[in-house]
Each structure stands twice: as structure tokens, then as C-alpha cells.
C-alpha positions as CSV (number, residue, x, y, z in Angstrom):
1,X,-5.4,-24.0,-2.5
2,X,-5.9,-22.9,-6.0
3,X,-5.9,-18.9,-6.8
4,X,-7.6,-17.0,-9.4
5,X,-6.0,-14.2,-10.3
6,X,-7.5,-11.4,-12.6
7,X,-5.2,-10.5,-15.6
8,X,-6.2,-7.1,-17.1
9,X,-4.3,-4.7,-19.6
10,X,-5.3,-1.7,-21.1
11,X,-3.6,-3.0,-24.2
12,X,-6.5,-4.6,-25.4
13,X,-10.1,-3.6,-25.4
14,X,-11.7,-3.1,-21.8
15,X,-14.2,-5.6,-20.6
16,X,-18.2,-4.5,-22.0
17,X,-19.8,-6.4,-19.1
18,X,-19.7,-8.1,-16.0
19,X,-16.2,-10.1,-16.8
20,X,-12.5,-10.2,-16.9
21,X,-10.2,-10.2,-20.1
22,X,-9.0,-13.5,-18.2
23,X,-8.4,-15.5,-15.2
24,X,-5.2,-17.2,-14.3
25,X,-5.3,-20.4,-11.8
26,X,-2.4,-22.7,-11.6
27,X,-0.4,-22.6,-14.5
28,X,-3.1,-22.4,-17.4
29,X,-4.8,-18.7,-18.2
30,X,-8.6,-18.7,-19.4
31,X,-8.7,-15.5,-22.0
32,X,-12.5,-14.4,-22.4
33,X,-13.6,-13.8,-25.9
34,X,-11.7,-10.9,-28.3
35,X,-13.1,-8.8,-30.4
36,X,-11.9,-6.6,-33.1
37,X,-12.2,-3.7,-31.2
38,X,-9.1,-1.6,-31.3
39,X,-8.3,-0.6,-27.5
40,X,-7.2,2.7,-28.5
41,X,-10.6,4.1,-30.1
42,X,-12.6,1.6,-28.9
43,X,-14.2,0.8,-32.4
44,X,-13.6,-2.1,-35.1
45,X,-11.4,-0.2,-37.3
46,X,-12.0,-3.0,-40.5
47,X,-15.3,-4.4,-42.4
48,X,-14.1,-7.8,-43.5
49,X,-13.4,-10.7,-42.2
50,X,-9.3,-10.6,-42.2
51,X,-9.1,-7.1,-40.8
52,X,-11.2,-8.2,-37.9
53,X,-9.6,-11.9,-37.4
54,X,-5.9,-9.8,-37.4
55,X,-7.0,-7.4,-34.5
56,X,-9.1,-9.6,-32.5
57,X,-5.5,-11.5,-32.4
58,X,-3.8,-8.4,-31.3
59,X,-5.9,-8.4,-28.4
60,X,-5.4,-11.8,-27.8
61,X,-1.7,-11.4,-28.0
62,X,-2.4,-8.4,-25.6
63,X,-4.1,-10.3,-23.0
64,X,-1.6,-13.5,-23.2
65,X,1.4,-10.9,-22.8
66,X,0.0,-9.4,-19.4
67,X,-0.1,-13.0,-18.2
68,X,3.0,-13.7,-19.0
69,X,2.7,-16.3,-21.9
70,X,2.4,-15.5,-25.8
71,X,0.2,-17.2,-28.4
72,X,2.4,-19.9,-28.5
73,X,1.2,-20.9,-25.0
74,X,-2.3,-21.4,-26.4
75,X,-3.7,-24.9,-26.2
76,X,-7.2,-24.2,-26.7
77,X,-9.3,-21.8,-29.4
78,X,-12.9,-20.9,-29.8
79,X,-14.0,-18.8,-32.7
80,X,-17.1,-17.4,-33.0
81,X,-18.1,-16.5,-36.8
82,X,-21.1,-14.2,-37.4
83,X,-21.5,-16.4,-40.7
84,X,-19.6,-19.7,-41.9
85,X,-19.2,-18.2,-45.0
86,X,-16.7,-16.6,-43.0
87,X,-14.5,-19.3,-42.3
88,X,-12.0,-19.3,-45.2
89,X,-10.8,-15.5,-44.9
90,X,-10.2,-16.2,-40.6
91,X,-8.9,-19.1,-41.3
92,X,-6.3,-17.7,-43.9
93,X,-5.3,-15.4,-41.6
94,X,-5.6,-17.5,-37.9
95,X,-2.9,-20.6,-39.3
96,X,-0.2,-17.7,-39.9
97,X,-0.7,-16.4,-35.8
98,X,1.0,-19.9,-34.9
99,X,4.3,-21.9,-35.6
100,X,4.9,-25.5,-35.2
101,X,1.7,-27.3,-34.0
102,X,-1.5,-25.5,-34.0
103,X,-4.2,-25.5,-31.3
104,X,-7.0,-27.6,-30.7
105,X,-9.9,-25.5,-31.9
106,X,-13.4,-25.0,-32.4
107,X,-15.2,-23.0,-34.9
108,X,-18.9,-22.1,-34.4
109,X,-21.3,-19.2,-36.5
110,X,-23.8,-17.8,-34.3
111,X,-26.6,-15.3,-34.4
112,X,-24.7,-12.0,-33.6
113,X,-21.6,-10.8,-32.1
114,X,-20.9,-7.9,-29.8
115,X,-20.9,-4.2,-31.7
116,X,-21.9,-5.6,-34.3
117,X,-18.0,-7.4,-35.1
118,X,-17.6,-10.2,-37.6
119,X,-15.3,-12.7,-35.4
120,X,-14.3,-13.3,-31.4
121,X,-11.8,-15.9,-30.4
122,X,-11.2,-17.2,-27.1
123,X,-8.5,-19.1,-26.0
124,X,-7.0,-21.2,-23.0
125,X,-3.2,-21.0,-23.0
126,X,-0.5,-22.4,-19.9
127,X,2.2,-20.5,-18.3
């Protein structure tokens, strides 16, 4: 029988709606989408793209530590761009969050993002 377990950590930003910062079931942990919000004032601290890209991987980080894994346990990534013309400053700053082999990853723009931030990524990582 599989369990889901509800990982939560006040290290990164609390959860703005009806979900969890992730789920663990078996071995792998599904880490809902992270904003740039900085937990401890609970506003997006930068205005560009690499500011927000850096935090929004703190949180990550944050949420993977509380599970018990680190980024290097990711195996999956979603980012969410408010505009592709985006892309280049995340993606300067997302190839240095990993070492050896990076990811499998998907990069999408879409309409608007939560307060207004410039970037959320998502990940599924294994324990």
C-alpha cells in the first residue's frame, strides 16, 4: 500500500491555496511550484529575472531538504516563465543549481504568475 506523506517547512514560502509544498509516496517527492517569495517577509525581494530564478531555488532547496533529498535528487523540472524573453537570464542562473547531469526539463511562458513573480519551478526529485 502506497502512502502519501505531506512534506511542509516553514523554510520556504507557505502554501497560497488549497495545496501542499509537496507530497512524498514511495521513494520519489512531487515539489509543487516555487515562487520567488522569500518565506521570511513573504514578498519577492528582486525585479529581474535572476534575483527571482536564485530564490525560487532556495525554496526549492528548502522543500527538497525537509524531505530528505537535495537538488541533486531532482529528476524532473517545470519552469514557468511570465515571458520567454525570459529564458536566457533563468537559464544562466538554473545550469549553475546542478552538478554533473542536469534534469529533464520543461520550459513553458504563460499568461501570469502568482503575486505577480517572474518565474516558478516545480520539480520531482527521489529519495
Amino acid at each position: 500500500m502506497m502512502i502519501k506523506k505531506v512534506i511542509s517547512t516553514k523554510n520556504a514560502p507557505a502554501a497560497i491555496g488549497p495545496y501542499s509544498q509537496a507530497i512524498e509516496v514511495s521513494n520519489m517527492i512531487f515539489v509543487s511550484g516555487q515562487i520567488p517569495v522569500n518565506p521570511e517577509t513573504g514578498k519577492i525581494d528582486s525585479e529581474d529575472i535572476t534575483g527571482q530564478t536564485m530564490q525560487s531555488f532556495t525554496n526549492l532547496r528548502a522543500v527538497l531538504a525537509e524531505a530528505g533529498c537535495s537538488i541533486e535528487n531532482v529528476v524532473k523540472t517545470t519552469v514557468f516563465l511570465a515571458d520567454m524573453s525570459l529564458f536566457e537570464g533563468m537559464n544562466e542562473v538554473y545550469k549553475k543549481q546542478f552538478t554533473g547531469n542536469f534534469p529533464a526539463r520543461s520550459a513553458v511562458a504563460v499568461k501570469a504568475l502568482p503575486k505577480g513573480s517572474l518565474v516558478e519551478i516545480e520539480a520531482i526529485a527521489f529519495k
